[in-house]
N, C-alpha and C positions, 0 to 999 in steps of 0.2 A: 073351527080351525084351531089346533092346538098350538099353544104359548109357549115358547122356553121360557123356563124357571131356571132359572140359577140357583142351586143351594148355598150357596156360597153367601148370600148376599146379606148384609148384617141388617143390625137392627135398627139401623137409622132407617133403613129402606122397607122396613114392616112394621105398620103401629102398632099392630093386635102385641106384638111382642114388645114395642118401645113401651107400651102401656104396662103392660105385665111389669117391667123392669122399675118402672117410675112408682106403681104400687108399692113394691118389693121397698124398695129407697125409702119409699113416705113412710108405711110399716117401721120399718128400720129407724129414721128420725123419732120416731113418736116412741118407740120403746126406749130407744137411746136420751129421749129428757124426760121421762118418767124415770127412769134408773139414775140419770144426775138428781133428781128432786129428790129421789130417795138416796142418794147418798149422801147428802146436803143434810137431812133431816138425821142422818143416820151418827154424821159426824156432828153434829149440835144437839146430839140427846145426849145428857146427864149418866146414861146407863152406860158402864163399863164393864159390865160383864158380855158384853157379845160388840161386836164389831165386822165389819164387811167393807173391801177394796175390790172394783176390781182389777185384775190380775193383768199388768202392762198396758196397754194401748185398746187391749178387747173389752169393750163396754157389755162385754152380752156374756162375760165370762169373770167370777170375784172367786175373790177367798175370803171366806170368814171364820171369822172364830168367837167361842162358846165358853164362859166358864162355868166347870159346875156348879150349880144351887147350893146358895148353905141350905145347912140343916138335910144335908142327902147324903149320900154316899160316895157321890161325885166333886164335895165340894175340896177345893184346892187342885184340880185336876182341869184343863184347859187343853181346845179339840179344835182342830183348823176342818172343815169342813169345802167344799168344791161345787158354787152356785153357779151350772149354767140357764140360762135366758132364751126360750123360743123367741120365735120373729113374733108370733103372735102372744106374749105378754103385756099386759099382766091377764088377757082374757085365758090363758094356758100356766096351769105353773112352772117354774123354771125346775131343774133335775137337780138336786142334794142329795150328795153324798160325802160320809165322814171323809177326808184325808187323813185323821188322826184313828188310828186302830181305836175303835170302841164296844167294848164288851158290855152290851145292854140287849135287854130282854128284844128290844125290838129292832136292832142294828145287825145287819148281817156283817162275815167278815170279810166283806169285799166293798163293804160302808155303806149298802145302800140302807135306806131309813122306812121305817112301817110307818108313817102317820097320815092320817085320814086327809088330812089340809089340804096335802101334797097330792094327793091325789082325787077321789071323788067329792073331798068335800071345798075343794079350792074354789076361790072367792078373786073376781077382780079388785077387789078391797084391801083384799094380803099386799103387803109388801116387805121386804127383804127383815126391815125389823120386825114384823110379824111372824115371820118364818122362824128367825134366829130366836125369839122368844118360845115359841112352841115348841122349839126343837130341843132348848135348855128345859125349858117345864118338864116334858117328855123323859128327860135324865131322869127324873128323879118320881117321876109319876107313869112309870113303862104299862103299857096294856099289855097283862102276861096272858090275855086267853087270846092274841092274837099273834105270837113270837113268830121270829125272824132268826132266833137265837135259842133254840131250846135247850142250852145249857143252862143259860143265862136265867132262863125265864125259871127255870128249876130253881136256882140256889138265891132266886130273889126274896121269898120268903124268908129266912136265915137273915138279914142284914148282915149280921158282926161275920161270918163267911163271906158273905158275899163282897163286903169292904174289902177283906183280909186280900180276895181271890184278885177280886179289881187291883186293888195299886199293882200287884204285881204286874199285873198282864201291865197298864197301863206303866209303870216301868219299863220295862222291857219293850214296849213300843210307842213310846209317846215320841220319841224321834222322825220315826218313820215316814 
């Protein structure tokens, strides 16, 4: 004999789905105090050259920022950066990309970033100052036989050009 089903009918009145929802939550809690532990840890480190908030009320959403390495090309130059958070972090890594226009071997100009971390070689170990470190290292230590930036990766050799080229650009768009 066949049953009406109501489509209508929410999810207090199906568990397969109340279940789903309460996963989703528990997910969501678990990345949301591993992201306060790392923010806690992030504002009681000593390091000021990199820092990360996130961005109003959205815990799975920061801005951070990078200042260049002395002794590189980058140094005195400072880059806001746009860290979002899968549900599934830190087992996934979160999506970084510059918000500060950055002209580097391996930064495209649409901010997204080349580095290995961030992708195949990510660790649920990484955490946000992990990132922000790698990503400042990376300034100033760019993988040019993997570019994102084949100008960039070109007049990397040159240094005293390649400085000269950089402030401009970064002039001209460190607002941005």
């Amino acid at each position: 004999m066949a049953q009406n089903i109501n489509p209508e009918r929410s999810a207090a009145s199906n568990p397969s789905k109340q279940s789903d929802e309460a996963l989703i939550n528990n997910n969501n809690h678990a990345v949301s105090k591993r992201l306060q532990k790392e923010l806690m840890a992030l504002m009681m480190s000593a390091d000021k050259s990199i820092s990360a908030f996130p961005e109003g009320e959205n815990f799975f959403k920061w801005i951070g920022t990078i200042c260049g390495p002395e002794g590189t090309v980058y140094k005195g130059q400072k880059y806001k950066l746009l860290l979002e958070f899968p549900n599934s972090y830190p087992y996934s890594s979160p999506n970084v990309k510059f918000l500060t226009p950055c002209f580097h071997p391996n930064v495209d100009l649409s901010g997204s970033i080349c580095l290995d971390i961030l992708k195949e070689k990510w660790s649920a170990l990484y955490d946000v100052r992990t990132i922000l470190l790698s990503i400042q290292s990376l300034l100033g230590e760019p993988n040019t036989d993997s570019p994102l930036n084949s100008q960039a990766s070109q007049m990397w050799p040159n240094q005293e050009e390649y400085k000269k080229f950089l402030d401009d650009f970064y002039e001209k768009h460190k607002e941005a």
